[in-house]
C-alpha positions as CSV (number, residue, x, y, z in Angstrom):
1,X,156.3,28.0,282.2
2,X,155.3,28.0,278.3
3,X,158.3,26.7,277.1
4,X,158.1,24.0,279.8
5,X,154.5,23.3,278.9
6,X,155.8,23.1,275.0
7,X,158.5,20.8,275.8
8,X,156.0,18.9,278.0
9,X,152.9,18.7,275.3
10,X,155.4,18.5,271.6
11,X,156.3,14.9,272.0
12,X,152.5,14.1,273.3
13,X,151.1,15.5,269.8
14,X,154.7,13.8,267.6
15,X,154.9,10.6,269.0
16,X,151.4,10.0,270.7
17,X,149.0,9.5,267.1
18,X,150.5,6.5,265.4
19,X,149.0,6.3,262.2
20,X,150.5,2.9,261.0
21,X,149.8,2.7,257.1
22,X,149.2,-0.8,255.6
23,X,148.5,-1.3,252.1
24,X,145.1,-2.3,251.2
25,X,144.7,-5.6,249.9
26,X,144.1,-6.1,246.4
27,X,140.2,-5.6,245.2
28,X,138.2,-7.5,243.1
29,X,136.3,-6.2,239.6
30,X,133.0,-6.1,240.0
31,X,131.3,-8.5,237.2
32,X,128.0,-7.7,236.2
33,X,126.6,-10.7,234.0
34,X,123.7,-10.0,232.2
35,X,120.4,-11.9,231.9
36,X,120.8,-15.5,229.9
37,X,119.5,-15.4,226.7
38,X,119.6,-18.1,223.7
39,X,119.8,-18.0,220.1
40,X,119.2,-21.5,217.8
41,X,122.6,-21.7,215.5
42,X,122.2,-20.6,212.0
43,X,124.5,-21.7,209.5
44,X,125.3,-24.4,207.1
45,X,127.0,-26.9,210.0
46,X,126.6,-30.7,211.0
47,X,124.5,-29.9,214.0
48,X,122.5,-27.1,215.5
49,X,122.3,-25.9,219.3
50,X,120.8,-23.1,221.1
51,X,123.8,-21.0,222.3
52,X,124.0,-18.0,224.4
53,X,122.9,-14.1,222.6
54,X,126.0,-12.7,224.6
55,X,128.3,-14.4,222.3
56,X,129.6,-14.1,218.8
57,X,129.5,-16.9,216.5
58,X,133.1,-17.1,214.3
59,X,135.0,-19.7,212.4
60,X,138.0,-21.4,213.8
61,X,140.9,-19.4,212.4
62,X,143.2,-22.3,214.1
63,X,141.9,-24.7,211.2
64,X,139.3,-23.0,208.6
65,X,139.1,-25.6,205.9
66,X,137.3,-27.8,208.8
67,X,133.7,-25.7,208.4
68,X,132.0,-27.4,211.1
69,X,134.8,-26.0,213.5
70,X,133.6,-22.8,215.2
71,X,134.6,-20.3,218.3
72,X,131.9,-18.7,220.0
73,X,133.4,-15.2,221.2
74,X,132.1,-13.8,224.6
75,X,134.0,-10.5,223.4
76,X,132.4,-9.0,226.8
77,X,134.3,-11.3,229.0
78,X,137.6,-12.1,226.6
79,X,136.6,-15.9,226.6
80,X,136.1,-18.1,223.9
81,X,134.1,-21.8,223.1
82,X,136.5,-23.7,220.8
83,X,133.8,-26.6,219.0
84,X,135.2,-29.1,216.8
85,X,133.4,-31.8,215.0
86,X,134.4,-35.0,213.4
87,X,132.1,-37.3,211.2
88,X,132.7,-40.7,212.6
89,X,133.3,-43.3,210.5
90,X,133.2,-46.7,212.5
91,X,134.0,-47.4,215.9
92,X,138.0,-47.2,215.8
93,X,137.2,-43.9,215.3
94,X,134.7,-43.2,217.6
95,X,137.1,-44.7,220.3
96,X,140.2,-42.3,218.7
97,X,138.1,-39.2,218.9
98,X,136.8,-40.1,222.6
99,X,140.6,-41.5,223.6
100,X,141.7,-38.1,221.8
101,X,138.7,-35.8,224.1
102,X,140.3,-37.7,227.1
103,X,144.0,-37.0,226.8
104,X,143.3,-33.4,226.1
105,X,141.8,-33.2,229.5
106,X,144.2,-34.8,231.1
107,X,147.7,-32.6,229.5
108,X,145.9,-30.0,232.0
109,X,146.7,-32.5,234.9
110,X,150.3,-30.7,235.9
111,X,148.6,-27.7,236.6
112,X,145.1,-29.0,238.0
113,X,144.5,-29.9,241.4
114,X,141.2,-31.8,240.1
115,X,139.3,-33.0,237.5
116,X,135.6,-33.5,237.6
117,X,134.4,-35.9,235.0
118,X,130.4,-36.8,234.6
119,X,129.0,-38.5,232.0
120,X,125.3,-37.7,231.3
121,X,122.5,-38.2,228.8
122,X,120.9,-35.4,226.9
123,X,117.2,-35.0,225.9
124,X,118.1,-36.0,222.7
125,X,119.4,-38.8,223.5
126,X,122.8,-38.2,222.9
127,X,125.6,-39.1,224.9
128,X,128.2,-36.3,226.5
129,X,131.0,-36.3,229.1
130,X,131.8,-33.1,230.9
131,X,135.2,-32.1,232.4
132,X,135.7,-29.7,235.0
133,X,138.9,-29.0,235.8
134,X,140.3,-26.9,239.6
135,X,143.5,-25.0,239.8
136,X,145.3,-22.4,237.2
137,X,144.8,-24.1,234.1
138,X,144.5,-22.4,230.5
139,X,140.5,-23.9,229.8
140,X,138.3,-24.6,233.2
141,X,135.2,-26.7,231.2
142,X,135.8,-29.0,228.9
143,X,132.9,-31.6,227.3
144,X,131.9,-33.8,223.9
145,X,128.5,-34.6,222.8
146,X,127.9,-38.0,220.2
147,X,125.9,-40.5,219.1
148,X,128.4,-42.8,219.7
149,X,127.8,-43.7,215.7
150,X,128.1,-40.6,213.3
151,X,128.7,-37.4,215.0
152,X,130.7,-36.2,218.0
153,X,131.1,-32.6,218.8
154,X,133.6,-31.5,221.2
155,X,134.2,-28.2,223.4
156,X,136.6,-26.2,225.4
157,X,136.5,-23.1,227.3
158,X,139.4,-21.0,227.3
159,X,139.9,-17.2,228.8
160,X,141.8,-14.8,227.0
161,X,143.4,-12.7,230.4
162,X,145.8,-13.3,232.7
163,X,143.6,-13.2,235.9
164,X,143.3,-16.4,238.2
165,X,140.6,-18.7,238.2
166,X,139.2,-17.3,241.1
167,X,138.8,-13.9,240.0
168,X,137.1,-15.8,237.0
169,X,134.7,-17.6,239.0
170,X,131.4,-16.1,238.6
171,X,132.4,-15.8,234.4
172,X,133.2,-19.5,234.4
173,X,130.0,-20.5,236.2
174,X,127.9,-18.1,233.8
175,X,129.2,-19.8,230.9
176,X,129.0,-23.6,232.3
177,X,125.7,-22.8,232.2
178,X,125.2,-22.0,228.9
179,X,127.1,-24.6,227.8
180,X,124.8,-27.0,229.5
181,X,122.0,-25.5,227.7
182,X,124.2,-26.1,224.3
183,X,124.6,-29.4,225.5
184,X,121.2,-30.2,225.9
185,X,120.1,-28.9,222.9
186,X,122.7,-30.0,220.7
187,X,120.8,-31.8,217.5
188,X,123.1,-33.3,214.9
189,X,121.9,-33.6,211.3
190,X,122.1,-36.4,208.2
């Protein structure tokens, strides 16, 4: 009777519990962005903006005898600002530099699935055109700031990781927004 109540109650407690294991799907980091803070640039440059204290002011090391060309480092979330500046001298040149700020966008457009263009007018009454671009592309905000007659700043945001943009979502938006303040505050000098 035991052995018959073995052979009865075995394959119950083998084959009854079906654990089925699944892999997990893949997690998310958790980003904790701090509070935005702003600094006013300090420095012998063309202009001057209020950019954010969670970044690192450093010279572009792409082009160094251009001293008005300047990364700001967000070492915290391996991004980086590239700014360039050009003096303009007449309008062939402003319409270069703006044609130039336009196809740079636009090289990202075999990987983008959109492009978001504005154009808006700061407090100082500058002109600037911003470029937001979807889709796995190497720099996610894009913009310029001029006067349309001497100055015209221009900026990209790149990332420094191989995660998607996705993952990079809540960075990206952090920094659009102190880029806006940048943009806003932007001031170019004589």
């Amino acid at each position: 009777m035991r052995k018959l109540l073995l052979t009865c109650i075995f394959p119950i407690f083998l084959f009854g519990c079906e654990n089925a294991h699944l892999p997990k799907p893949k997690g998310y980091n958790r980003i904790d962005l701090p509070e935005q803070n702003y600094q006013e640039l300090d420095g012998d440059y063309a202009y001057t903006f209020e950019y954010s204290a969670h970044s690192k002011v450093e010279p572009d090391s792409f082009n160094l005898q251009e001293k008005n060309w300047i990364n700001l480092n967000y070492s915290d979330f391996n991004a980086k600002v590239h700014l360039t500046y050009k003096k303009i001298r007449g309008k062939s040149e402003f319409r270069s530099l703006s044609e130039d700020a336009f196809k740079l966008t636009a090289q990202h457009q075999i990987k983008a699935y959109g492009i978001e263009e504005s154009i808006l007018r700061t407090p100082n009454g500058y002109t600037g055109v911003v470029a937001e671009l979807k889709g796995e592309v190497p720099t996610q905000f894009q913009f310029f700031v001029t006067d349309s007659t001497e100055h015209f700043l221009r900026g990209a945001l790149y990332f420094q990781t191989a995660m998607k943009n996705d993952s990079l979502s809540p960075l990206i938006e952090y920094i659009k927004i102190d880029l806006a303040n940048l943009m806003n505050s932007v001031e170019f000098k004589d």
